[in-house]
Phi, psi and omega in degrees: 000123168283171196307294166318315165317291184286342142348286184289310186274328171318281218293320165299318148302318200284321166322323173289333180098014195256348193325135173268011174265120155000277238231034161264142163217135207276159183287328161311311195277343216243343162265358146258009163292300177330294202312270159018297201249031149251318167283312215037058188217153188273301213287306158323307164333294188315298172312327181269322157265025158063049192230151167309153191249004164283347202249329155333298189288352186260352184239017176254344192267003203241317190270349159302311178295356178278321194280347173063059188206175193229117183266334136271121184266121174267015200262334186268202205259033160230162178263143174232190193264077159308162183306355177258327177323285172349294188324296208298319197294307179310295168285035174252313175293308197310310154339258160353306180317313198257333164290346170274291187316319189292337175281329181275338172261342165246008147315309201274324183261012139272025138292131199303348192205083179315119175244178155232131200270122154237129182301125169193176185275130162300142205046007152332341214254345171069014150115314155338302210300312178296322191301311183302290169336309161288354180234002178289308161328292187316325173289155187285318185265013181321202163174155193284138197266124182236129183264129177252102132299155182193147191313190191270329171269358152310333188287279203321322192275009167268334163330282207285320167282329175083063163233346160234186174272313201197141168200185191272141158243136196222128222228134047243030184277298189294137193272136182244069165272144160079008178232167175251173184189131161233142202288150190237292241218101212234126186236131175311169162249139166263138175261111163274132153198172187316166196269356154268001183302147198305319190257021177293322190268039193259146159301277187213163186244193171235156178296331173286336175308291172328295137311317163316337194264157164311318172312104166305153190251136170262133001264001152324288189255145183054059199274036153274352179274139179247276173327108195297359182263302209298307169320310174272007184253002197258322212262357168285330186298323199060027126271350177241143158268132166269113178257103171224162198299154195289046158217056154253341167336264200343326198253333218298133178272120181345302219273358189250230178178129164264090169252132178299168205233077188273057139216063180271172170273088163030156094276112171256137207259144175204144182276165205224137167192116178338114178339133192019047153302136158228118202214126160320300159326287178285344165291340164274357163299280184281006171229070203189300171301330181286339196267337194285304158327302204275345179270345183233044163342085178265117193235156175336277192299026148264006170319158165282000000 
């Protein structure tokens, strides 16, 4: 075999996990790393991947001496993580992550009846989404479109998981690392709160107007809440004031009040779609959404 051959097919196992080099690792060793640096118990690990929990341990001390590096620190009376565990444990998810997506995406586009699933938050759509739909129809490489509501950190991990194609997103709250995306939408911010509230009758507020009140404001403070019922339910209460993008109108529940915010910080509502997709169908999704966006503008600075 020549020499460039046999390079070129090396470099190719090893992308696979297959490497015949020292210092290679197979995907099997690296989901039982995985299991390991998550319980961080042996015995569980075994249990969750359904294996003895002595041949576990023999193929985490087998992928250390490859790596000539030490991945469980074992001395105390629990197992920790050393600084390469760490490492390893990080590319390891990422690895796993991306090998489930990938499997789950070419899985869904060998179906006899290719659809594209899109993901988004109820009123997520900047408003878009019936205009899009109709006229999406209309394109030649269309396909039938399947919509998933879904919480607001479900769209990017259905993303990341290959369960969707494409989804709304909205930025700069959401991270679009590892996806394209093109911008649809660029949106004021609204101040949510109970409908008695002092600035509930304000024409419009200022962010200091915001701070000045008692009222904690979201996402400055306890930006761990997340869930949009839950988020409208602190503000009927009149513990939160809430700043979200000026299309949560559409959805707002009687008991609350919407005052623009004019110096909020931007939101741009955007389609999201995994890195160097080639898929006909969603290019023509988004650029039908894009052409859409662009005859219907919606900007910050159109507030009231």
């Amino acid at each position: 075999m020549p020499e460039a051959h046999h390079r070129s097919q090396a470099r190719g196992q090893h992308r696979l996990g297959l490497s015949p080099y020292p210092d290679g690792m197979e995907t099997r060793e690296l989901a039982y790393f995985a299991a390991v640096a998550e319980e961080l118990h042996f015995g569980r690990a075994a249990e969750r991947l359904g294996m003895a929990q002595p041949p576990l341990s023999r193929a985490i001390q087998k992928l250390e001496r490859r790596l000539g590096v030490t991945l469980i620190d074992r001395s105390g009376r629990t197992i920790a993580l050393t600084p390469a565990g760490e490492v390893l444990a990080e590319e390891a998810a990422k690895v796993l992550d991306a090998l489930a997506a990938a499997t789950e995406r070419t899985r869904r586009a060998g179906r006899a009846a290719p659809r594209l699933v899109v993901a988004l938050k109820p009123g997520g759509d900047g408003g878009l989404l019936p205009a899009l739909l109709d006229a999406y129809r209309a394109d030649p490489d269309a396909v039938e479109v399947e919509l998933v509501l879904c919480a607001v950190a479900e769209r990017a991990r259905m993303l990341r998981d290959g369960r969707a194609d494409v989804a709304f997103l909205h930025s700069p709250y959401e991270d679009l690392t590892g996806f394209d995306s093109e911008p649809l939408r660029v949106e004021g911010g609204v101040a949510i709160m109970r409908s008695g509230h002092p600035l509930a009758d304000r024409a419009f507020v200022r962010q200091a107007d915001l701070d000045g009140d008692p009222t904690p404001c979201w996402p400055a403070r306890h930006p761990e809440i997340t869930d949009p019922a839950t988020l409208m339910q602190l503000s009927a209460l009149g513990r939160l004031i809430v700043v979200a993008p000026e299309s949560v109108r559409e959805q707002l529940r009687r008991d609350l009040a919407c005052v623009p915010v004019l110096d909020a910080p931007p939101t741009t509502v955007v389609l999201a779609w995994p890195e160097r997709t080639r898929s006909r169908a969603l290019a023509a999704f988004v650029r039908t959404a894009a052409a859409l966006a662009e005859r219907r503008p919606f900007y910050a600075d159109d507030q009231p």
